[in-house]
C-alpha positions as MATLAB code, in Angstrom:
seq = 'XXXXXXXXXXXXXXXXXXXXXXXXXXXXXXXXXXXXXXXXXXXXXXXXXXXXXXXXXXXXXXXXXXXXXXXXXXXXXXXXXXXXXXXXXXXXXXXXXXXXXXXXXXXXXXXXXXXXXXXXXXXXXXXXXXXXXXXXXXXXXXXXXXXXXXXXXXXXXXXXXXXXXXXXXXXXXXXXXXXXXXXXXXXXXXX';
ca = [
      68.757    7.101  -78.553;
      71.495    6.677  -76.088;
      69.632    9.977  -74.911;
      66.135    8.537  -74.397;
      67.538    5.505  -72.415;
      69.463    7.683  -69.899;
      66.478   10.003  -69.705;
      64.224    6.965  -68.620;
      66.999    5.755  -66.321;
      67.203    8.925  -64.924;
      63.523    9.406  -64.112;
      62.268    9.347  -60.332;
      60.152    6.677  -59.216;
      57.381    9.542  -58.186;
      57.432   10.768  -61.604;
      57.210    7.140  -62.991;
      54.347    6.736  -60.911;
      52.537    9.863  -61.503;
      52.871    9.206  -65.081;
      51.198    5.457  -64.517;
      48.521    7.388  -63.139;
      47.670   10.180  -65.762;
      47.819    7.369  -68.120;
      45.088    5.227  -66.003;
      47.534    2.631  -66.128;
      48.150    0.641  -62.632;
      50.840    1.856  -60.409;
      53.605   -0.776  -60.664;
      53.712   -3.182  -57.346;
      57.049   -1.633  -55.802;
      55.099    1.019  -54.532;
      54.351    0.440  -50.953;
      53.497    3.572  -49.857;
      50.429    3.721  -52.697;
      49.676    0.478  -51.613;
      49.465    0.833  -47.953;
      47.029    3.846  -48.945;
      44.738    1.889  -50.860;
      44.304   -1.006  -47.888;
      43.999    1.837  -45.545;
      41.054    3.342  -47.308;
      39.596    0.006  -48.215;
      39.546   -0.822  -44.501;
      38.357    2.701  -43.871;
      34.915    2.212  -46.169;
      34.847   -1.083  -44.681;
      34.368    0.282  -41.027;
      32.156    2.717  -42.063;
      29.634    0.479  -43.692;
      30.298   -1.659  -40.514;
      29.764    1.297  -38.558;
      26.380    2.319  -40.256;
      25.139   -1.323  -40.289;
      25.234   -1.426  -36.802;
      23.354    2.357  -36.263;
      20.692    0.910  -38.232;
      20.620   -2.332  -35.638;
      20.396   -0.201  -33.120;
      17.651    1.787  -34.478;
      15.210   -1.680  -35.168;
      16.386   -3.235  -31.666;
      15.273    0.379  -29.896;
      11.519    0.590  -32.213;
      11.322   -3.441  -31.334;
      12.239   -2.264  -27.613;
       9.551    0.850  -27.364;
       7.386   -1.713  -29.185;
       8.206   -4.387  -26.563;
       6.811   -1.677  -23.853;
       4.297   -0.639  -24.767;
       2.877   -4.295  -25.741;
       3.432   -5.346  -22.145;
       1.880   -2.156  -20.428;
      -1.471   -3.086  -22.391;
      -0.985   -6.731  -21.494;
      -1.127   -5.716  -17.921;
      -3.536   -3.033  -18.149;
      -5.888   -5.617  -19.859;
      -5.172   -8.242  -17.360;
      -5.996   -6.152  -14.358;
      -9.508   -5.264  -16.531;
     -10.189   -8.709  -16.455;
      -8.969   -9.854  -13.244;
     -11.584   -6.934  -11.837;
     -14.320   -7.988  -14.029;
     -13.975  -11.410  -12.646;
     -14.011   -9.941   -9.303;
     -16.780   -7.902   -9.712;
     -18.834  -10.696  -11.643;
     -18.409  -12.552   -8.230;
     -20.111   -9.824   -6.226;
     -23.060   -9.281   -8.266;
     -23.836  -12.950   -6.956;
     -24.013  -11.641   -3.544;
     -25.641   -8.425   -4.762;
     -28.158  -10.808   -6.560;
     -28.594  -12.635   -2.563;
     -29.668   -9.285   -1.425;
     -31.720   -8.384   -3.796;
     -34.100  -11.111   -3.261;
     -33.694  -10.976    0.311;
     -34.982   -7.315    0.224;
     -38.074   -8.196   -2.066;
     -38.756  -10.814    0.550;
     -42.565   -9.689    2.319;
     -41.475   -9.309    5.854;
     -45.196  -10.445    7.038;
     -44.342  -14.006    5.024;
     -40.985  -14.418    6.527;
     -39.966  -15.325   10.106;
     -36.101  -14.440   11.720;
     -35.113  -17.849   11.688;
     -35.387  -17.919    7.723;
     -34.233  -14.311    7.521;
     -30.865  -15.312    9.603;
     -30.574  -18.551    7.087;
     -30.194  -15.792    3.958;
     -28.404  -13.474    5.713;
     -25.311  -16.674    6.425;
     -26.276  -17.888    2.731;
     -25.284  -14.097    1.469;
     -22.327  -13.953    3.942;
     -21.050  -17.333    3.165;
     -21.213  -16.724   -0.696;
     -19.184  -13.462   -0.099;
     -16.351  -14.886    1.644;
     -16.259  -17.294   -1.208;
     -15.721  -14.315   -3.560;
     -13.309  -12.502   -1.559;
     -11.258  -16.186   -1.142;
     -11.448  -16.680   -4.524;
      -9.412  -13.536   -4.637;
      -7.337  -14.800   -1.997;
      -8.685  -12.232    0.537;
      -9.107  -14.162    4.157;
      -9.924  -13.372    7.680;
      -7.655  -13.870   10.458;
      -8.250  -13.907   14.394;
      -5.515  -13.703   16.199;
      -6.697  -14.467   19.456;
      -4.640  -16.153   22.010;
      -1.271  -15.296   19.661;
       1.276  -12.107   20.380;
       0.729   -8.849   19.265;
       2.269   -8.078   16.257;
       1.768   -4.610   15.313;
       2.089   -4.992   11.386;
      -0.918   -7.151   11.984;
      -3.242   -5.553   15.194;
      -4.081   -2.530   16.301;
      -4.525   -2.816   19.940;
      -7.704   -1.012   21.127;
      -7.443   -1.725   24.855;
      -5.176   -3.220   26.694;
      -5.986   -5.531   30.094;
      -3.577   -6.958   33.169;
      -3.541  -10.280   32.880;
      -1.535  -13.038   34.956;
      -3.186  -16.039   32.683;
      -1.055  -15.190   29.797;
       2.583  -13.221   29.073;
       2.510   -9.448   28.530;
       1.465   -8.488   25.012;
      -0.647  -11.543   23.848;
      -3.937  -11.100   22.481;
      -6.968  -11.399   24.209;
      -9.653  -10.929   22.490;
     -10.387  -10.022   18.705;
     -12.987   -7.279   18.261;
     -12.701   -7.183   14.688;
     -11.032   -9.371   12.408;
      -8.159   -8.835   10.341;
      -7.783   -9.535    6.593;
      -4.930  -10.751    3.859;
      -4.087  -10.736    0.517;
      -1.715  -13.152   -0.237;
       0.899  -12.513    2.281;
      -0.412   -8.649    2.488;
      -2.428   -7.545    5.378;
      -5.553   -5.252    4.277;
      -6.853   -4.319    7.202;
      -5.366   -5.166   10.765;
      -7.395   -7.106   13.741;
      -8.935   -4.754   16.244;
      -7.521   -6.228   19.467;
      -7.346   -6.243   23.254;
      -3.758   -7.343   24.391;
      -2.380   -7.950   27.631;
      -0.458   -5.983   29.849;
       1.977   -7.060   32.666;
       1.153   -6.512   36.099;
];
């Protein structure tokens, strides 16, 4: 017996411990190494679920994105439908003006009612096109600004500095704070 107790005094830790473990028995406490092991992998598996948690975030938050996209392009495709359907609903108005205007009998009608349709279709026009915030703009009397005019002639003046505008030959028009089309102009000249 004296035997058996030196042979288990004897024995190695690792071989204590390997013996725990073929058993299924848990390895005593004083093993730090095992231990360290274990909180290693635990924190492993716990960084990979992390890990995988947040891949499948990503994946929802890029579908919602792409979703997000292509939500707002038909928003404003649909908008800009309607905003020309509204614009074009204005015009048949005027198209409606000359309609009746040409179905008028010219041996019933004199100029002086024939002029009184014509400013009735013009003035319901520029209503449209303001309504779209599309307006006219005369520049006459003002510098030249060449985002604005296009000078068509130029004249020597002493009345007025060099480069204002003389006269307007054709108006200019704006969108908002866009111009459309530039004034046709005749501008001074120094001389």
């Amino acid at each position: 017996m004296a035997r058996d107790h030196d042979k288990k005094g004897s024995e190695k830790p690792e071989d204590a411990d390997r013996k725990h473990e073929e058993q299924g028995e848990p390895v005593p406490e004083g093993d730090a190494e095992l231990q360290g092991a274990e909180v290693e992998s635990k924190a492993l598996d716990a960084a990979i679920a992390e890990s995988e948690d947040l891949r499948l975030k990503l994946i929802r938050w890029q579908a919602d994105f792409q979703n997000l996209q292509r939500r707002s392009a038909k928003e404003v495709l649909e908008a800009r439908e309607r905003a020309e359907a509204d614009f074009a609903r204005g015009l048949l108005v005027v198209l409606d003006h000359f309609d009746l205007a040409l179905n008028v009998d010219p041996a019933k009608v004199d100029a002086e009612t024939l002029l009184n349709g014509v400013k009735i279709t013009y003035d319901e026009l520029k209503k449209v096109l303001a309504s779209r915030g599309i307006e006219a703009f005369d520049p006459t009397n003002q510098p030249f600004d060449p985002h604005e005019h296009e000078a068509v002639m130029q004249e020597a003046s002493d009345q007025v500095p060099p480069l204002t505008v003389l006269q307007t030959f054709q108006p200019g028009y704006r969108c908002g704070g866009r111009v459309l089309r530039p004034a046709k102009v005749k501008v001074s000249k120094g001389s």
